[in-house]
Kinemage of the C-alpha trace (Angstrom):
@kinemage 1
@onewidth
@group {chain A} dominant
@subgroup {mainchain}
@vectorlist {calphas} color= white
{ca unk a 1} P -16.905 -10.197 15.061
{ca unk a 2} L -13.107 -10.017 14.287
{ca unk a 3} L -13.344 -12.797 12.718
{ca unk a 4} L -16.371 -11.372 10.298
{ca unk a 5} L -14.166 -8.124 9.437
{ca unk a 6} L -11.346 -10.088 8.930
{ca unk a 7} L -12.689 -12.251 6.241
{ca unk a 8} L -14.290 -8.773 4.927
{ca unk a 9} L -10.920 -7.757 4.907
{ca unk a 10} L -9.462 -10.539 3.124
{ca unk a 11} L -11.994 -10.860 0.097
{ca unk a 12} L -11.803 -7.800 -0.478
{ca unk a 13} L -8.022 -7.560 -1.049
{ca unk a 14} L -8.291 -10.739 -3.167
{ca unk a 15} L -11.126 -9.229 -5.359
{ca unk a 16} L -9.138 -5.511 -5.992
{ca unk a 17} L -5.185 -7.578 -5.824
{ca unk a 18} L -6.617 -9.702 -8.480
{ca unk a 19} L -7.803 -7.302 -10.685
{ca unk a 20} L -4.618 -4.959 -10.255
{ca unk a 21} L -2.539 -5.139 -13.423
{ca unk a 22} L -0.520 -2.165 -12.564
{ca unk a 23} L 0.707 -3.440 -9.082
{ca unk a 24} L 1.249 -6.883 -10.602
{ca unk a 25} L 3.525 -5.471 -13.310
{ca unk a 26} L 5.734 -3.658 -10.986
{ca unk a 27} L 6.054 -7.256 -9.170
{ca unk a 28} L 4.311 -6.168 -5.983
{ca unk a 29} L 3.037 -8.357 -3.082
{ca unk a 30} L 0.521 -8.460 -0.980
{ca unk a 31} L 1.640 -9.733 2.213
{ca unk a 32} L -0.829 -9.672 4.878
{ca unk a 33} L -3.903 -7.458 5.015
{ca unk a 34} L -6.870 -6.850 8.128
{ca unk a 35} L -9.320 -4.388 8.803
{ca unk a 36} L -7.627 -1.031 7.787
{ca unk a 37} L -4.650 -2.204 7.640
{ca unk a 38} L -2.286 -3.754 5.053
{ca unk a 39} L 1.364 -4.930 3.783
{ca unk a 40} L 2.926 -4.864 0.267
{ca unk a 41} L 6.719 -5.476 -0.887
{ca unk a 42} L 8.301 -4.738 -3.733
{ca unk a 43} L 11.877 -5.921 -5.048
{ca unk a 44} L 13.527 -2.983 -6.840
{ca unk a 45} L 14.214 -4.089 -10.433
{ca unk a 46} L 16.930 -2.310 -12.847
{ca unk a 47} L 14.173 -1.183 -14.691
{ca unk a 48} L 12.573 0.847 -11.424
{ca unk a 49} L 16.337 3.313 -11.157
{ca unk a 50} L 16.536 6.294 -12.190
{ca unk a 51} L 19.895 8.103 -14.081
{ca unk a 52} L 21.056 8.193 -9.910
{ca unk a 53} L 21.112 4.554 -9.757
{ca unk a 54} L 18.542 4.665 -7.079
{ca unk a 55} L 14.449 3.679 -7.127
{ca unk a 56} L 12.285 5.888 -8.788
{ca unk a 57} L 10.124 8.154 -6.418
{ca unk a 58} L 7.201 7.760 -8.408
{ca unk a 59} L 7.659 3.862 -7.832
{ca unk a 60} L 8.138 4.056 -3.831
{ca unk a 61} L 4.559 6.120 -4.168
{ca unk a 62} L 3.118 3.610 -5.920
{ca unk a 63} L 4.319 0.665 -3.619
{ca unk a 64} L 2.754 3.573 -0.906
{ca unk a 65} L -0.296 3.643 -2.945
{ca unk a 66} L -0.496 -0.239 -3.309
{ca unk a 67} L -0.692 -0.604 0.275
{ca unk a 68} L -2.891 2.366 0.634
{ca unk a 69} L -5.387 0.825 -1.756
{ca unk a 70} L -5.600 -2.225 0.144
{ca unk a 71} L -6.701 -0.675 3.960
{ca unk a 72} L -8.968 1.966 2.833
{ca unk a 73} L -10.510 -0.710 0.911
{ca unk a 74} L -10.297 -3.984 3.503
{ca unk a 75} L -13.248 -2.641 5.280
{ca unk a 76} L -16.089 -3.877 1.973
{ca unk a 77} L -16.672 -0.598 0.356
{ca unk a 78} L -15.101 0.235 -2.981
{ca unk a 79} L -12.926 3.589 -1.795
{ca unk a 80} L -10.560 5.968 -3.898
{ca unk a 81} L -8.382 8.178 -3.303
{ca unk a 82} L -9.035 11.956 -2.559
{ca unk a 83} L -5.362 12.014 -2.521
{ca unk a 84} L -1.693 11.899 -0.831
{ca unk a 85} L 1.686 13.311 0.205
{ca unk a 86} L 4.995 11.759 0.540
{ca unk a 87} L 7.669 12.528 2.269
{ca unk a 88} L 11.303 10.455 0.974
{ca unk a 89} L 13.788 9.747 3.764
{ca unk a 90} L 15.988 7.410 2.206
{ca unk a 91} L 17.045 5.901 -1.040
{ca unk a 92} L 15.958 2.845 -2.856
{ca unk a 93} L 18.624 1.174 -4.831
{ca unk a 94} L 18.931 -1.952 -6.773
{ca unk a 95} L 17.527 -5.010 -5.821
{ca unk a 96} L 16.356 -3.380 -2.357
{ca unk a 97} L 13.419 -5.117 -0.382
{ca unk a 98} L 10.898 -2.320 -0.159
{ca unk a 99} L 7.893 -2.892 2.499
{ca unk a 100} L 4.785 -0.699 2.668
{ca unk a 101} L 2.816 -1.572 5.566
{ca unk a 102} L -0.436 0.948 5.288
{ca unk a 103} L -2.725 1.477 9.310
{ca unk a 104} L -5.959 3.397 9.323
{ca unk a 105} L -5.754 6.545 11.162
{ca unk a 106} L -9.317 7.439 10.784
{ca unk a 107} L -12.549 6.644 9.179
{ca unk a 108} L -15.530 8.888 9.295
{ca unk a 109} L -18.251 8.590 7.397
{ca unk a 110} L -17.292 7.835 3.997
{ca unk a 111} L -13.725 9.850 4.302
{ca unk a 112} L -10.635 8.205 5.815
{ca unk a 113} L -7.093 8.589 6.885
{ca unk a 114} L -4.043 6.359 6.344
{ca unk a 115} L -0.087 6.131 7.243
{ca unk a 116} L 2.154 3.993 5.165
{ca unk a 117} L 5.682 3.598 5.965
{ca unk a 118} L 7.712 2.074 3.632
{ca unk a 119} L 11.068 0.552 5.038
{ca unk a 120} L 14.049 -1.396 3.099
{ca unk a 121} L 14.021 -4.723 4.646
{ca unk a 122} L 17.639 -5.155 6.037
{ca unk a 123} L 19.793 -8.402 7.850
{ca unk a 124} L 20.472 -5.625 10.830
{ca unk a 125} L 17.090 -3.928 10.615
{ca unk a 126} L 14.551 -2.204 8.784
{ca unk a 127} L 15.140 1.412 7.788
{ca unk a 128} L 12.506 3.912 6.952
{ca unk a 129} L 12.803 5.143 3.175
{ca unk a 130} L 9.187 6.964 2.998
{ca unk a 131} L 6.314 7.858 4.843
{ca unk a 132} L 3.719 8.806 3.379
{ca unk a 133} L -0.314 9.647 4.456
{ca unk a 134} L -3.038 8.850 2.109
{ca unk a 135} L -6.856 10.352 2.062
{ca unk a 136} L -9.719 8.375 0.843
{ca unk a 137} L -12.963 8.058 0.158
{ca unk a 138} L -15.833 5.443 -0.372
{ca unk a 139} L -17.909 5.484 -3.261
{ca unk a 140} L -20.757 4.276 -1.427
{ca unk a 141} L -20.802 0.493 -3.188
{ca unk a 142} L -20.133 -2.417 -1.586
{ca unk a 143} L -16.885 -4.714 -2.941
{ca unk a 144} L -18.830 -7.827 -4.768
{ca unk a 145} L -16.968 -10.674 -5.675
């Protein structure tokens, strides 16, 4: 059976990652994915910082998102989001390693609940710039592709 949700899993992400112009465009990844689950990196570009010299917000979200997008959507059904909060810990800066590595909290019914965390990937460690907690919800359609 893990298998079986696994593979679910995996066309699914191909089927939505392939079709996603705006993640592509901001030079995204997608790293691994699984059954609710799913990891996405981003190398911060010059043209991602803001007048502070440090990532965009709006551009850590949407690595968040990214990631986000992927688990609430691993498990076959096409699912949106009802929406999200963030929570910034850290800064971003230039040519920074950003990870977002998304886990289902809970899925009920057509309604679920996800944690990213996004870290900068570091030599001595990884440190937590964002956490953020995403809501979704399934349209009712299965994924085809």
């Amino acid at each position: 059976m893990v298998s079986d949700e696994q593979e679910v899993a995996e066309r699914s992400a191909k089927v939505m990652w392939d079709n996603d112009a705006a993640s592509r465009a901001l030079g995204m990844s997608l790293d691994s994915v699984g059954p609710g689950r799913a990891v996405v990196s981003m190398t911060v570009r010059a043209d991602m910082v803001n007048g502070w010299e440090v990532c965009h917000g709006g551009l850590i979200a949407s690595l968040a998102d990214s990631a986000f997008a992927v688990a609430c959507n691993s498990r076959g059904q096409v699912t949106v989001a009802a929406g999200f909060d963030v929570t910034f810990l850290e800064s971003g800066r230039l040519g920074d390693v950003l990870v977002a590595t998304a886990e289902e909290r809970a899925l009920r019914g057509r309604s679920g609940l996800y944690d990213v965390t996004v870290c900068r990937r570091e030599e001595s460690g990884d440190t937590v710039v964002a956490e953020f907690r995403g809501r979704s919800r399934s349209l009712g359609r299965a994924i085809e592709g």
